[in-house]
C-alpha positions in Angstrom: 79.5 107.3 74.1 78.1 103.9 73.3 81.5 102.3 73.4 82.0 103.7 76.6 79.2 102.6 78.7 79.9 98.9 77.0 83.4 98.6 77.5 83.3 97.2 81.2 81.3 94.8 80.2 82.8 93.6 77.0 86.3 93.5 79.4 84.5 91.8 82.0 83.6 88.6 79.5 86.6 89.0 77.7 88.9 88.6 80.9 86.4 85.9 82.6 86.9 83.6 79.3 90.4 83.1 80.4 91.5 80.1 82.3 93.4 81.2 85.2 96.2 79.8 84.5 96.6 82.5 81.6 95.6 85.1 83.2 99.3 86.6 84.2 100.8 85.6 81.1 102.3 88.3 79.0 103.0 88.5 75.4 105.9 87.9 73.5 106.6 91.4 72.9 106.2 91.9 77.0 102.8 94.0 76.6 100.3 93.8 79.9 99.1 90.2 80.6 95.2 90.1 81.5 95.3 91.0 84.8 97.5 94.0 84.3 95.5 95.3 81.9 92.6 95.0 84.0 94.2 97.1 87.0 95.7 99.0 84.6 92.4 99.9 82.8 91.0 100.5 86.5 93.4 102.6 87.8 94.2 105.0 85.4 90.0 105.3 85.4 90.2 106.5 88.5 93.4 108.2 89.2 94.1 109.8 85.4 90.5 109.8 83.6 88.2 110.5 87.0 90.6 113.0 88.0 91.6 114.7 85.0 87.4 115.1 84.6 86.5 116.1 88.1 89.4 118.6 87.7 88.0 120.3 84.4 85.0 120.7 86.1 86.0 122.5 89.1 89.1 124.4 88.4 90.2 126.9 85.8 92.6 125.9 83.7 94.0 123.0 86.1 97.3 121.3 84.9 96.7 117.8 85.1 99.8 115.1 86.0 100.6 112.0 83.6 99.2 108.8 84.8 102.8 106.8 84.0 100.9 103.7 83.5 104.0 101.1 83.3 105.5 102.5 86.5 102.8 102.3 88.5 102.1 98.4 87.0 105.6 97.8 87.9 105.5 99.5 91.6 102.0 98.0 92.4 103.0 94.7 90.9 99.5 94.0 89.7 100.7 90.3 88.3 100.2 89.6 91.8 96.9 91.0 92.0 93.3 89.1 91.6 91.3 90.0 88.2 87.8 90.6 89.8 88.6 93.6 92.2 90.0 94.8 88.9 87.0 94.7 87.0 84.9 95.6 89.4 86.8 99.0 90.5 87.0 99.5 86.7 83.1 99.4 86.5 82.3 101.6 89.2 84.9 104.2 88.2 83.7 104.0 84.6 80.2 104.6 86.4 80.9 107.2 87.9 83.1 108.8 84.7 80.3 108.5 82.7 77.7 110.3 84.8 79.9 113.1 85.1 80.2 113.0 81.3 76.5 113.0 81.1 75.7 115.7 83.3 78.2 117.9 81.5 76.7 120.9 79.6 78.3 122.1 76.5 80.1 124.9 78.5 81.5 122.3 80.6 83.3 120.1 77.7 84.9 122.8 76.5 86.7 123.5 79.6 90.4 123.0 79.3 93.9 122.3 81.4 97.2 121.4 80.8 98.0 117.6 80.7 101.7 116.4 81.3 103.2 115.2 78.2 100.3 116.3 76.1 99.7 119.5 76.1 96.2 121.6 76.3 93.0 119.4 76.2 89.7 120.0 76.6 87.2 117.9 78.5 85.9 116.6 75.4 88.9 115.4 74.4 89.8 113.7 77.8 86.7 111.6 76.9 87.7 110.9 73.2 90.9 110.0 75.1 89.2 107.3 77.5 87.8 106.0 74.0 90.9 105.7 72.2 92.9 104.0 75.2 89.7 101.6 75.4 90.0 100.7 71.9 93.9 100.3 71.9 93.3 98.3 75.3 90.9 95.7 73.3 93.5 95.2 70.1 96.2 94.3 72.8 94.1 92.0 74.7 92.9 90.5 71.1 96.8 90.1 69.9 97.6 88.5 73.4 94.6 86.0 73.0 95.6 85.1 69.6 99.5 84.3 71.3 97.6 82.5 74.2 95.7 80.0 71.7 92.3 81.6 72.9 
């Protein structure tokens, strides 16, 4: 949970290290440039871990949609977005995740739904899911830094 409640934060100095400049450059291999990972990270908050969440919590056995992350980078063109409504939408959805994580009884996390392209899941491991995608999210934006000279 730790790593949870610090990722914003550790995103936030990561991203604001970055001279502008660099902040829409992709790397080599054509993974998210800073900014889209930033709206990336913040929408799929939102729209796939807020809802998937919320969802477990008030209907029985809800299927859940796929958040298609690279489509919805593509048709909302986030390149062309600015970082800090990014990080800031990230942090408040993250917020808001994480107190409905905390107020979740034991019952609660064992809820479950169906998830698009994944199969059953549980609410417990929607939040080991927000972890994971966290952690890969920081090893790409490490490997881009390295290709940016930062």
């Amino acid at each position: 949970m730790q790593d949870l409640r610090t990722f914003p934060s550790t995103l936030r100095t990561m991203l604001e290290s970055v001279p502008p400049e660099l902040l829409t450059k992709r790397s080599a291999a054509g993974f998210f440039s800073c900014v889209e990972n930033a709206w990336h990270l913040a929408d799929l908050e939102v729209e796939g871990y807020g809802e998937r969440l919320r969802r477990l919590l008030a209907e029985e056995s809800p299927s859940l949609p796929d958040f298609r992350g690279d489509v919805i980078a593509e048709e909302r063109d986030y390149n062309r977005l600015q970082l800090a409504p990014a990080l800031e939408r990230f942090e408040r959805a993250r917020s808001e995740n994480l107190a409905l994580i905390d107020a979740a009884s034991d019952e609660d996390k064992k809820r479950i739904g169906e998830q698009e392209g994944v199969g059953t899941v549980t609410f417990e491991r929607v939040v080991a899911m927000m972890r994971e995608h966290d952690q890969s999210h920081a090893e790409e934006l490490k490997s881009l830094f390295g290709e940016l000279g930062l």
